[in-house]
N, C-alpha and C positions, 0 to 999 in steps of 0.2 A: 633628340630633336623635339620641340615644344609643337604642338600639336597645331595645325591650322585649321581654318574655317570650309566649312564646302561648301563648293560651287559644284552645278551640274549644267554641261552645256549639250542641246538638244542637236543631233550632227543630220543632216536632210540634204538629200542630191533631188532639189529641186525639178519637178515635173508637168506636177498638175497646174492646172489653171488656178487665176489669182484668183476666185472665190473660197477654192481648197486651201489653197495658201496661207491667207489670210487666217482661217479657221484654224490651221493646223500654228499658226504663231501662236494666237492668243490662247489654244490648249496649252504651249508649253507654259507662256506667261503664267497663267492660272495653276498649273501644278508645281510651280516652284521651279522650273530652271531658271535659271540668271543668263544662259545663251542661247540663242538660234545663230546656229555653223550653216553653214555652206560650200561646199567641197569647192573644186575649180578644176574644171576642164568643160570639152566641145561635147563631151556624151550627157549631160545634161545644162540648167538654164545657167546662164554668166550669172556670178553672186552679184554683183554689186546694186543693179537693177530691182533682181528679185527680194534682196537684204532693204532695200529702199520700199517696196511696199510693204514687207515686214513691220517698218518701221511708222508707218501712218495708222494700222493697228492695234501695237501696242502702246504700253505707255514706260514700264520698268525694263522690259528684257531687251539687253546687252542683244549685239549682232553682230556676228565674226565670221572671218574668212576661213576655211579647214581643208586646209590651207592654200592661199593665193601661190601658184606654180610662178617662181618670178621670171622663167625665161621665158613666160609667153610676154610680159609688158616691160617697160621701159619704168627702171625708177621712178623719173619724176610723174609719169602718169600712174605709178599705184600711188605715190604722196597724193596727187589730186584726185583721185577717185577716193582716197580714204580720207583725206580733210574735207571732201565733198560731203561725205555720208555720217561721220561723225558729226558735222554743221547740223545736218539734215536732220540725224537722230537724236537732235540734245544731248549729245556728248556720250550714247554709248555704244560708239563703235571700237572693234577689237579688229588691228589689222593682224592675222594670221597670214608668215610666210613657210615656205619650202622651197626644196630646192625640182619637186619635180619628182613626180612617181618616173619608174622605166616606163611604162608607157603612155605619159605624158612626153615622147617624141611624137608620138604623132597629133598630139593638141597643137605643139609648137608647126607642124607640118600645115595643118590646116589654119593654124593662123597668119604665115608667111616669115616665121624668125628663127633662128638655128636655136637647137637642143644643143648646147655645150657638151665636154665632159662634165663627170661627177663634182672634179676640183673648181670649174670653170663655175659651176651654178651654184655651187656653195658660196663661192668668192660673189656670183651676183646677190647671194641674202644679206651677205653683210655692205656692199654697195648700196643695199635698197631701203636699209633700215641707216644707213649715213646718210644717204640722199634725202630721206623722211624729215631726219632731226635738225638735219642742217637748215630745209626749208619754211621749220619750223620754226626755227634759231633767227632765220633772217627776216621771221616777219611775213614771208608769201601768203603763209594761209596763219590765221588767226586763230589762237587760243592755244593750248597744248595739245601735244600729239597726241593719237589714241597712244592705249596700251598694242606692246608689239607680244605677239604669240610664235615664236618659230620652234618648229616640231621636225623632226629627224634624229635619223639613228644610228648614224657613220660619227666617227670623233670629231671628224673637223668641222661636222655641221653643228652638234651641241656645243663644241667647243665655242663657234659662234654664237649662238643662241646663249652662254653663259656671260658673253661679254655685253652681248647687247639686250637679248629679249626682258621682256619681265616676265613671261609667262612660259616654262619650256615641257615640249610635249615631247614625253619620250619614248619612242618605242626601238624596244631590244629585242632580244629572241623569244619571251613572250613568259618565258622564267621570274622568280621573281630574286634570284641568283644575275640574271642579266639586269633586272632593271638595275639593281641595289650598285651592280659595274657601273654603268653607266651614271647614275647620279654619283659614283664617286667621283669621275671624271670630272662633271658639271661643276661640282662641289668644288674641285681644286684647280679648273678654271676660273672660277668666278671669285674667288677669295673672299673679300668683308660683303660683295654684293651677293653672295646665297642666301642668307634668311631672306633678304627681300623678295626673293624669288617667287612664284608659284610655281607648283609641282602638277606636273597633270599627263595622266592616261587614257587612252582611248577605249570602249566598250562596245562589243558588237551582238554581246549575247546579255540578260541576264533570267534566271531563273531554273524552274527544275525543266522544265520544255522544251520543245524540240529546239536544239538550236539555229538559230538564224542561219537559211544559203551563205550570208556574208560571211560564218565563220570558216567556211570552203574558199571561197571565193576569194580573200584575203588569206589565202595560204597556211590557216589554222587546220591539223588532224581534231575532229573534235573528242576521238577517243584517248588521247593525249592533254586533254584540257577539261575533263570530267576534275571533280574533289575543288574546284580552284585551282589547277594548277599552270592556268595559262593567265595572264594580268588582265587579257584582253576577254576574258568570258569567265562571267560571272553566274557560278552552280548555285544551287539550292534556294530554300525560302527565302524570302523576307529577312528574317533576320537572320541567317547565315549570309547572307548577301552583306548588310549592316555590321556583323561584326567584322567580316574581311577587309571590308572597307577601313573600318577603323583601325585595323589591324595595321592592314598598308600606312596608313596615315603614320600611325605612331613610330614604324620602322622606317619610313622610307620619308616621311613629308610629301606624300602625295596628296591633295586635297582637292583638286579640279578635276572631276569625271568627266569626258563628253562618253558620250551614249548615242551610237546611233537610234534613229527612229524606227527603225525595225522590230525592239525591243523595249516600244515607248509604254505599251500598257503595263508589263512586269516592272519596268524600272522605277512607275510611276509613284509607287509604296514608298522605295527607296528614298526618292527624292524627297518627297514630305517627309520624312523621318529625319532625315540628315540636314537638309539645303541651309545654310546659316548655322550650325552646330560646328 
């Protein structure tokens, strides 16, 4: 597989007030991410809001959803909150969908609209990325769609995400034996449209340091993810970080990092080193 370019996207469960906010975009800007993410649920700020004062901030960095939960909204209202915000940011908004963490029923509870089953809410991602294009297609909202991001790790959500995303975020058992599965799948779902693909991983650790509460918290043993050997937590220096990276890259076509903010100072080397390489 011929080697792609890297992107690093900055992943933040908004909290602080917009003075913090503000400040903490335009540090990604300045260190080289190409994203400021935004998770989605009620435990912290609605993205689309907070991604909009983002956006009056900076002036290059991309702003994406990590990931927009689609059975809390109605299709055509994430088309219009994302051709909203895409207008608003000069064109670099990234809509990221899902189908809905398991405890994202209770986001759905406190916003007033049923948690489907697993098959029910997969079948809404690819509803919501047809209703996006179509609306696009006819003219409603003006220009081209953003780019679509859809992330999951069941087959029939990637499997969607191969037909339709451009961007697919994959997370498997955290092996790099799963991921390699999984992007086999993608691969032979998607047929001639794989290369055009982007390949991308999520990051909750990186460095020799205590590792982040999130790699707990997100269901990571961290003594099982020492050497590199979880995708999702990134050991050693600087440049053992660097080569793994590259490494994945050349095996897998992974080239799109997010990183959570947790881990914003160690990764921040990374990023300069790599970001456009």
């Amino acid at each position: 597989m011929s080697p792609r370019v890297f992107r690093f996207g900055l992943v933040v469960g908004p909290r602080q007030p917009a003075p913090d906010w503000a400040a903490l975009a335009r540090r990604a800007e300045d260190l080289g991410f190409s994203t400021l993410l935004v998770p989605d649920g009620t435990g912290a700020l609605s993205p689309f809001p907070v991604l909009g004062g983002a956006a009056t901030v900076t002036e290059r960095l991309r702003l994406g959803t990590f990931v927009l939960a689609v059975p809390l909204r109605p299709p055509g209202l994430i088309a219009w909150e994302a051709a909203s915000l895409d207008r608003f940011s000069g064109g670099r908004f990234k809509l990221g969908l899902g189908a809905g963490r398991p405890d994202a029923a209770r986001d759905a509870e406190v916003v007033g609209v049923p948690f489907g089953t697993a098959g029910e809410r997969v079948r809404q991602v690819a509803e919501t990325v047809d209703t996006v294009d179509r609306l696009y297609a006819e003219g409603t909202f003006e220009g081209r769609r953003p780019p679509v991001m859809i992330a999951g790790g069941g087959d029939r959500l990637l499997s969607v995400a191969a037909q339709r995303a451009d961007i697919v975020a994959v997370h498997a058992d955290g092996s790099e034996r799963g991921l390699g599965e999984k992007l086999r799948l993608v691969r032979e779902v998607a047929g001639d449209r794989f290369d055009a693909l982007e390949l991308s991983v999520n990051v909750f650790h990186v460095g020799d340091g205590e590792m982040s509460p999130l790699v707990r918290l997100f269901g990571i043993d961290p003594a099982t993810a020492q050497d590199n050997r979880h995708v999702s937590v990134l050991n050693g220096d600087t440049a053992t970080v660097i080569d793994t990276l590259k490494r994945r890259r050349d095996e897998f076509g992974v080239s799109y990092v997010t990183i959570n903010a947790a881990t914003l100072e160690t990764a921040a080397p990374v990023v300069e080193a790599l970001s456009g390489t």
